[in-house]
C-alpha positions as CSV (number, residue, x, y, z in Angstrom):
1,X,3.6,-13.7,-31.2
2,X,4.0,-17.0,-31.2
3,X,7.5,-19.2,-30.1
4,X,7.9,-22.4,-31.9
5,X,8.4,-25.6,-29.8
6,X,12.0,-26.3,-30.0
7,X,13.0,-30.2,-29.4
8,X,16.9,-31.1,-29.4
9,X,18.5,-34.2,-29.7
10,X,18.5,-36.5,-26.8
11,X,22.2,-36.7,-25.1
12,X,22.9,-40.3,-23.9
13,X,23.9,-39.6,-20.5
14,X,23.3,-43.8,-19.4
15,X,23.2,-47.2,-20.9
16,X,21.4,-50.3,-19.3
17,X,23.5,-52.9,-18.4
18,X,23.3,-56.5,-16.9
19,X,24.8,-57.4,-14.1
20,X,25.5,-60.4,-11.1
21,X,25.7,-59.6,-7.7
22,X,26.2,-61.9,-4.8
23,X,22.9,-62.1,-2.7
24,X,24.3,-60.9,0.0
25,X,25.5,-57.4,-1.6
26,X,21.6,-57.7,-2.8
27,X,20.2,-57.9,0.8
28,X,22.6,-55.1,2.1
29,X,21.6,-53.1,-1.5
30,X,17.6,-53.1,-0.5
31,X,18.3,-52.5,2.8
32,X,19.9,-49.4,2.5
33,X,17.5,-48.3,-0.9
34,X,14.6,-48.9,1.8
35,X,16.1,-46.7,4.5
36,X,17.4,-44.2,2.9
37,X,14.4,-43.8,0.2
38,X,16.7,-44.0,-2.7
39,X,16.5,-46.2,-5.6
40,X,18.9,-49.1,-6.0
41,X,20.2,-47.7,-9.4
42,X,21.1,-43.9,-7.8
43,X,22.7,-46.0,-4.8
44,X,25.4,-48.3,-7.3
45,X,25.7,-44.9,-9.0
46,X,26.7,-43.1,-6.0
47,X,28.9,-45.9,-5.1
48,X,30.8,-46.5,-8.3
49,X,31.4,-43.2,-8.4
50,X,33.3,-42.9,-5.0
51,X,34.6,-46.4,-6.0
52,X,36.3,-44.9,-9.0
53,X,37.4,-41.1,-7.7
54,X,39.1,-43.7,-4.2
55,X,40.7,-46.8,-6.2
56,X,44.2,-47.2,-6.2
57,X,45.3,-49.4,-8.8
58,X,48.5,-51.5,-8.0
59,X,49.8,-53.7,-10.8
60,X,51.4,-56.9,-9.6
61,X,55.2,-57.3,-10.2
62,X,56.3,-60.8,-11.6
């Protein structure tokens, strides 16, 4: 018997974006994407997402 190829819709699970970093956060960026074999875009993942499950929003009184 043969099974049909089933395709499904795509989920969007990222958009691109555009961004400016300071050179400096670039440097320390490719230096730790070299050493650790990771790619710059999993390592600003990664840190986004311990950035946002450890940020403590304070609003400022007037």
């Amino acid at each position: 018997m043969k099974e049909n190829f089933v395709v499904k819709a795509k989920k969007d699970r990222s958009v691109t974006m555009t961004i400016r970093i300071e050179s400096e956060t670039n440097d320390n960026l490719e230096d730790l994407a070299r050493k650790s074999n990771r790619s710059r875009n999993e390592l600003i993942n990664l840190a986004l997402k311990y950035a946002f499950a450890n940020v403590e929003f304070v609003e400022e009184k007037e």
